[in-house]
C-alpha positions as a Markdown table, in Angstrom:
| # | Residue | x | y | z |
|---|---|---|---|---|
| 1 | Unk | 136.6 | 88.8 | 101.8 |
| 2 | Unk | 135.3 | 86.2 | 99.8 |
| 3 | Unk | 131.9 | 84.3 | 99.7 |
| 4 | Unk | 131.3 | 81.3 | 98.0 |
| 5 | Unk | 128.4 | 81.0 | 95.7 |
| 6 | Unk | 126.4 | 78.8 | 98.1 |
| 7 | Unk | 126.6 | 81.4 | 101.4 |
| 8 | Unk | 125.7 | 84.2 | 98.3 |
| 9 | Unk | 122.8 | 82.1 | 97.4 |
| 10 | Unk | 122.0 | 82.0 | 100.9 |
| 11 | Unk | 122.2 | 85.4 | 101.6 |
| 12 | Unk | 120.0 | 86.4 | 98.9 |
| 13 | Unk | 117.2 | 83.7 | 98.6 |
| 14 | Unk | 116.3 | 83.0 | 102.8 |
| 15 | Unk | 115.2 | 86.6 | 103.5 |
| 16 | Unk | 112.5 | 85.5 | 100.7 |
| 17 | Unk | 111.5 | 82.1 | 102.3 |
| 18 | Unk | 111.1 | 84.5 | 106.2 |
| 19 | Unk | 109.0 | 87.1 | 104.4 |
| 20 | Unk | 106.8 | 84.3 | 102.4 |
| 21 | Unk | 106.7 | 82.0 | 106.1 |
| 22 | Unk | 105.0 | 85.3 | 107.3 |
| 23 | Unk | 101.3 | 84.8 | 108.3 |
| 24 | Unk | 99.2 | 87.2 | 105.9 |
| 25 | Unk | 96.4 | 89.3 | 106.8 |
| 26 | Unk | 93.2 | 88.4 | 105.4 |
| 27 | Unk | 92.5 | 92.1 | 103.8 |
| 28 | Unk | 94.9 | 94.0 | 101.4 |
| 29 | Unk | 95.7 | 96.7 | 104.1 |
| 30 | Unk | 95.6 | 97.0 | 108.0 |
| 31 | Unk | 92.3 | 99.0 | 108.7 |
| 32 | Unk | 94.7 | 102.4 | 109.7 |
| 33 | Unk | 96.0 | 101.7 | 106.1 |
| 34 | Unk | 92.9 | 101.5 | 104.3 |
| 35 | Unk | 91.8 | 105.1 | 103.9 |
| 36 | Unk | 95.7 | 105.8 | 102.9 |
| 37 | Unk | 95.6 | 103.4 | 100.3 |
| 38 | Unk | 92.3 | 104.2 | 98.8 |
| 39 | Unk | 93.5 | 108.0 | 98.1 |
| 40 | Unk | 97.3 | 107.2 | 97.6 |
| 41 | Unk | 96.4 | 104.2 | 95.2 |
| 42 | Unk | 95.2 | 107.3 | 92.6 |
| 43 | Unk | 98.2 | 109.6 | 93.2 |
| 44 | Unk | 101.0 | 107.6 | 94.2 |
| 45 | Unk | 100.2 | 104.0 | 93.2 |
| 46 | Unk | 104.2 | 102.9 | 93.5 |
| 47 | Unk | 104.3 | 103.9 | 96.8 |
| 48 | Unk | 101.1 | 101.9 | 97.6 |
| 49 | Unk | 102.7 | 98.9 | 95.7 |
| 50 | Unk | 105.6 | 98.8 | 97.2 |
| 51 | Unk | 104.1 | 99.1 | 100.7 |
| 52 | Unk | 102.3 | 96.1 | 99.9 |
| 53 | Unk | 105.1 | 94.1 | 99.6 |
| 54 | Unk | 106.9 | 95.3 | 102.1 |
| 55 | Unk | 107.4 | 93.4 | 105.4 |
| 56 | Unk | 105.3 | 96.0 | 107.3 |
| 57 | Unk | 102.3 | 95.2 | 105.4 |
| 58 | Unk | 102.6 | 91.5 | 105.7 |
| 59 | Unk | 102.3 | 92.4 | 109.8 |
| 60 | Unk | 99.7 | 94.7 | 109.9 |
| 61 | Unk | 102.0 | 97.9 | 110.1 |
| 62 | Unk | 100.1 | 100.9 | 108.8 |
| 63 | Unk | 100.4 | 104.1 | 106.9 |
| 64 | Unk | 100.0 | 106.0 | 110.3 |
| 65 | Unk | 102.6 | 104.0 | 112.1 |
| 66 | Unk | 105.0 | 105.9 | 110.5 |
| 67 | Unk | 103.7 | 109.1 | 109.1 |
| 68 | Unk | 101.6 | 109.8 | 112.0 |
| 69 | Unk | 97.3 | 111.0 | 111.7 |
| 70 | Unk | 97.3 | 114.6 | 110.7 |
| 71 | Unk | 97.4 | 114.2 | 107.1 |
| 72 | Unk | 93.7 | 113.0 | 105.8 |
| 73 | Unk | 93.0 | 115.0 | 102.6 |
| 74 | Unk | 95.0 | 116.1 | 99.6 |
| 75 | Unk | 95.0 | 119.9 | 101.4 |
| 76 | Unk | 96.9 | 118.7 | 104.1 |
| 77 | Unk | 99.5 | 116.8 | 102.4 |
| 78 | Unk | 101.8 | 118.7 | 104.5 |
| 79 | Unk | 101.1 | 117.2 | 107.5 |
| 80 | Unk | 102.4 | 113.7 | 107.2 |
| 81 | Unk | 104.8 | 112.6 | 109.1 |
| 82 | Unk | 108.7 | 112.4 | 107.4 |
| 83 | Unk | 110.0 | 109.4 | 109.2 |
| 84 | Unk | 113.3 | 109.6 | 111.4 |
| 85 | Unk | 115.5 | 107.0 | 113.1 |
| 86 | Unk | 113.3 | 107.7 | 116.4 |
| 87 | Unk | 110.0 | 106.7 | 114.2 |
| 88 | Unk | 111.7 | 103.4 | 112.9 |
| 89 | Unk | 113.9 | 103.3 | 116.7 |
| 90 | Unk | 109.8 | 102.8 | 118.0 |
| 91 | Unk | 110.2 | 99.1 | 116.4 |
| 92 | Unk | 114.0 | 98.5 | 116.0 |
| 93 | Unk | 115.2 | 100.3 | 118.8 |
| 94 | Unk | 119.2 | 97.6 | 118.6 |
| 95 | Unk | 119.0 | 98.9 | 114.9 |
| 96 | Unk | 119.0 | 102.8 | 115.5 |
| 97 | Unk | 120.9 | 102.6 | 118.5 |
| 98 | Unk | 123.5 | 100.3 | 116.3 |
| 99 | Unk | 123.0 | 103.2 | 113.9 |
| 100 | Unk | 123.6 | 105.9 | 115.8 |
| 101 | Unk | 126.9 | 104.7 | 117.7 |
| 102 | Unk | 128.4 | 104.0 | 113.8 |
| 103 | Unk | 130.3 | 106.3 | 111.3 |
| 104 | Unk | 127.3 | 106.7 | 109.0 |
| 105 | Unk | 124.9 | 108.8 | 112.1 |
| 106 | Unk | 128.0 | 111.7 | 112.0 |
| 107 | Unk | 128.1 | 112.1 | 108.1 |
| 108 | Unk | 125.6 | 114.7 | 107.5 |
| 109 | Unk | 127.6 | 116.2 | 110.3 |
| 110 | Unk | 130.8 | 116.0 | 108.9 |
| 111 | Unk | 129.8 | 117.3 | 105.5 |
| 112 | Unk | 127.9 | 120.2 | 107.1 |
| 113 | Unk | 131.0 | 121.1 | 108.9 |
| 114 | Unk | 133.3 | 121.1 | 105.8 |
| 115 | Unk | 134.1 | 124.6 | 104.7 |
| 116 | Unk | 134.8 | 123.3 | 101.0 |
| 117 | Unk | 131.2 | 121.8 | 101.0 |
| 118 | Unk | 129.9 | 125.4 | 101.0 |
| 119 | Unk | 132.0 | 126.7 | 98.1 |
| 120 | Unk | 130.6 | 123.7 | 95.4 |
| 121 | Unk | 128.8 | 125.0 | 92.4 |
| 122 | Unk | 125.1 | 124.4 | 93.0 |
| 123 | Unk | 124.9 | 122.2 | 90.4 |
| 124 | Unk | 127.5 | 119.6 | 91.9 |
| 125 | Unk | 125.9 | 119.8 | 95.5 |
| 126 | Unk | 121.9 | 120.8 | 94.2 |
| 127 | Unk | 119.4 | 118.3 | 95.2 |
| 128 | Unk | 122.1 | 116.0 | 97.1 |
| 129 | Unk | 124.7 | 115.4 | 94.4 |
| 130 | Unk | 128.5 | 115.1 | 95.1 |
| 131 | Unk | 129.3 | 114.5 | 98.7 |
| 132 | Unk | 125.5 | 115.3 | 100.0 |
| 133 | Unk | 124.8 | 112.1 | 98.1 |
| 134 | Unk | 126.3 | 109.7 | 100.2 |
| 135 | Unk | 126.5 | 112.1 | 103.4 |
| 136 | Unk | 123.2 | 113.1 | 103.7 |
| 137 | Unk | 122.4 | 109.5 | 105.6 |
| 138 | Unk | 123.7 | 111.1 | 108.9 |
| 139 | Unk | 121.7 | 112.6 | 112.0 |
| 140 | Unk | 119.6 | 115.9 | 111.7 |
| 141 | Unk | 117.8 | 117.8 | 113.5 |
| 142 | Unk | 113.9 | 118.4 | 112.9 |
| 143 | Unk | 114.8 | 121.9 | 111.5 |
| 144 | Unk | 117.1 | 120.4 | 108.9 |
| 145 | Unk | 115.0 | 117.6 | 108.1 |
| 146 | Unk | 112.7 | 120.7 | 107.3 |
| 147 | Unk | 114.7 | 122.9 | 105.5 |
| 148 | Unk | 115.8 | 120.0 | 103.1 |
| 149 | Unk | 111.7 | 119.3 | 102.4 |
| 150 | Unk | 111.1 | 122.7 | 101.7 |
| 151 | Unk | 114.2 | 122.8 | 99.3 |
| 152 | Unk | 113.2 | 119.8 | 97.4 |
| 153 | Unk | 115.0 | 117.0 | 98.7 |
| 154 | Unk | 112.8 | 114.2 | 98.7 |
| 155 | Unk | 114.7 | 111.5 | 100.3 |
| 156 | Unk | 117.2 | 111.0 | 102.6 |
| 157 | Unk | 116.0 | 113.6 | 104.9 |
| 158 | Unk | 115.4 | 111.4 | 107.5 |
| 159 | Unk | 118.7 | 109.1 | 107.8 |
| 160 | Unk | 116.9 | 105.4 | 107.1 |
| 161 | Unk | 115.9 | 106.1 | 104.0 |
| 162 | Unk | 119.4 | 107.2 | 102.8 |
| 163 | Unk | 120.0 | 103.5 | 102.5 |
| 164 | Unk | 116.4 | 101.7 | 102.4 |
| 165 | Unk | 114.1 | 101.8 | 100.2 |
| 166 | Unk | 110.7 | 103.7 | 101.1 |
| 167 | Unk | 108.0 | 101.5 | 101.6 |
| 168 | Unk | 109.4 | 98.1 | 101.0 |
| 169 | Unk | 112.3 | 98.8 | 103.3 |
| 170 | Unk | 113.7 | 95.5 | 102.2 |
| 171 | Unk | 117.0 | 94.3 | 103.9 |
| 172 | Unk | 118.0 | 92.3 | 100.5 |
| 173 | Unk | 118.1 | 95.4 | 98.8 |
| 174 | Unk | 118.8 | 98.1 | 100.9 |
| 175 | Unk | 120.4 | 100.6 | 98.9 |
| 176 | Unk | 119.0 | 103.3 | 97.0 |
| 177 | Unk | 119.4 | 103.6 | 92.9 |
């Protein structure tokens, strides 16, 4: 199908006017956010950055709306939170249920139940590459989600952020590079 400039143009610049028609906070961060973003500006500042542009920021949408309250020092890193679709489900509910009843929720599945998958050369299936780099956007369990951590998969894990981007989670850019 094809669009004509104007509806591209469209498509691309009114998410921006929304998000700037926003009504901004009066401090940087909501107050949950603060004592994130006081540590996390020192050891992740693009993560910080990118939260601060993000819609959820704009809104008053914390660090602990999403990654929970356990984690509150360096030594408990551990303990935050890895997002899933029932986190994000909490504020777009039509989303992950649209989610969930499409093709993408079964493709972690799918892969998983492949017999080839499990025959790959580590380094064409290592660290999500190959099929696990477009399939790992499906459903999993809290176990998987855990084994992947512990094996070093970063991203992903948790379905939404297969596709959008940490932090900003912008819809004019959804897809990961």
């Amino acid at each position: 199908m094809k669009l004509s400039l104007e509806r591209l143009l469209v498509a691309a610049v009114l998410p921006i006017f929304a998000l700037l028609a926003l009504p901004r906070s009066s401090s940087a961060a909501p107050a949950d956010a603060d004592k994130c973003v006081e540590c996390h500006t020192k050891t992740t500042p693009n993560v910080v950055n990118d939260w601060k542009l993000s819609k959820h920021a704009t809104v008053g949408i914390g660090c602990e709306a999403c990654h929970g309250s356990d984690h509150t020092s360096a030594g408990d890193a551990a303990k935050a939170k890895i997002p899933t679709p029932e986190t994000c489900g909490q504020c777009h509910a039509d989303r992950v249920a649209q989610f969930k009843k499409g093709k993408h929720a079964i493709a972690w599945a799918a892969m998983e139940a492949m017999p080839t998958i499990h025959y790959q050369p580590m380094s064409m299936t290592e660290g999500m590459k190959g099929c696990g780099g477009c399939h790992k956007i499906g459903l999993k369990s809290p176990d998987q989600i855990a084994t992947l951590a512990k094996s070093g998969v970063r991203f992903g894990n948790a379905s939404c952020d297969s596709c959008h981007t940490r932090h900003t989670f912008s819809q004019t850019r959804p897809h990961q590079v």
